[in-house]
C-alpha positions in Angstrom: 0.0 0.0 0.0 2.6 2.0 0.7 4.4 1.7 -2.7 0.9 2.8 -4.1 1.1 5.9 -2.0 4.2 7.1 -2.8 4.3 6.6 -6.6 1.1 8.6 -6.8 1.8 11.3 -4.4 1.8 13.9 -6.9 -1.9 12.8 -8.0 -3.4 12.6 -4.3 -1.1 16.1 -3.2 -2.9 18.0 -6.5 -6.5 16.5 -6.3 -6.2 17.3 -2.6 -5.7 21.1 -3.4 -7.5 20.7 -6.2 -10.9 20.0 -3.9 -9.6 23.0 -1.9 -9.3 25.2 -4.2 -12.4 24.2 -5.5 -14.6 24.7 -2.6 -13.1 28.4 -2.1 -13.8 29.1 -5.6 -17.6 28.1 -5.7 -17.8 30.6 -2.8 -16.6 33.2 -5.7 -17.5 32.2 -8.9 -20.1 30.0 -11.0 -20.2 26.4 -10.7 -19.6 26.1 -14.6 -16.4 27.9 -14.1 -15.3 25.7 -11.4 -16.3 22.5 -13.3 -14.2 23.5 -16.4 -11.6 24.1 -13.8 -11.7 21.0 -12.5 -11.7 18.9 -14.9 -8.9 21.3 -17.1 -7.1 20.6 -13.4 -7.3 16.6 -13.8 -6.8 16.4 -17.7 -3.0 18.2 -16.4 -2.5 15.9 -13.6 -3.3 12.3 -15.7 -0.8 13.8 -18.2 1.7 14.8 -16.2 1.6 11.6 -14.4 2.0 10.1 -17.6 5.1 11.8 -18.8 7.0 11.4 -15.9 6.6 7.6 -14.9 8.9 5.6 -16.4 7.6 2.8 -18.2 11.0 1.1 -17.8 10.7 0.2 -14.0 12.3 -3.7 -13.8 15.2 -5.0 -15.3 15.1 -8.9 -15.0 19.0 -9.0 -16.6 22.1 -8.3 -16.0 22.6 -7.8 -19.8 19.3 -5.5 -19.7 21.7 -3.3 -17.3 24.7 -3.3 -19.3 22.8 -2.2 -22.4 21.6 0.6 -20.7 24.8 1.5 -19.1 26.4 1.6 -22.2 24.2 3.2 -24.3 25.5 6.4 -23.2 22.5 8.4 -22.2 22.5 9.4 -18.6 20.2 6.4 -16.5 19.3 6.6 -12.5 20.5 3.5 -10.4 17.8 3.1 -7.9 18.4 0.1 -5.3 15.7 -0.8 -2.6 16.0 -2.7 0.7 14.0 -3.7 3.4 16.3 -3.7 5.5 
């Protein structure tokens, strides 16, 4: 559960503000406006989301690595432990 928290923080941090933001602005403008703002709002969010996961999370070989390493563009080592 964790894991699922954390690589959507982004998502829950901007719908969060997002609902805040929201409920101010009704006390200000027209529901229509704030419905187009909304869903503007989450159209950004799914795409941004989107862009910046990287579809390339496992690598089941050491030759996977290697290829990567020495393809020459830059590449982020992340190791995880439990412990």
């Amino acid at each position: 559960m964790y894991n699922l928290i954390n690589q959507y923080s982004l998502i829950f941090a901007t719908a969060f503000l997002l609902i805040v933001f929201s409920l101010i602005g009704l006390r200000f403008f027209s529901s229509k406006y704030i419905l187009v703002f909304v869903l503007a709002s989450l159209i950004v969010m799914v795409l941004f989301q989107s862009i910046q996961k990287n579809s390339n999370e496992n690598m089941s070989t050491v030759q996977s690595f290697e290829n990567i390493r020495s393809s020459g563009s830059p590449y982020l080592l992340y190791m995880y432990s439990d412990y």
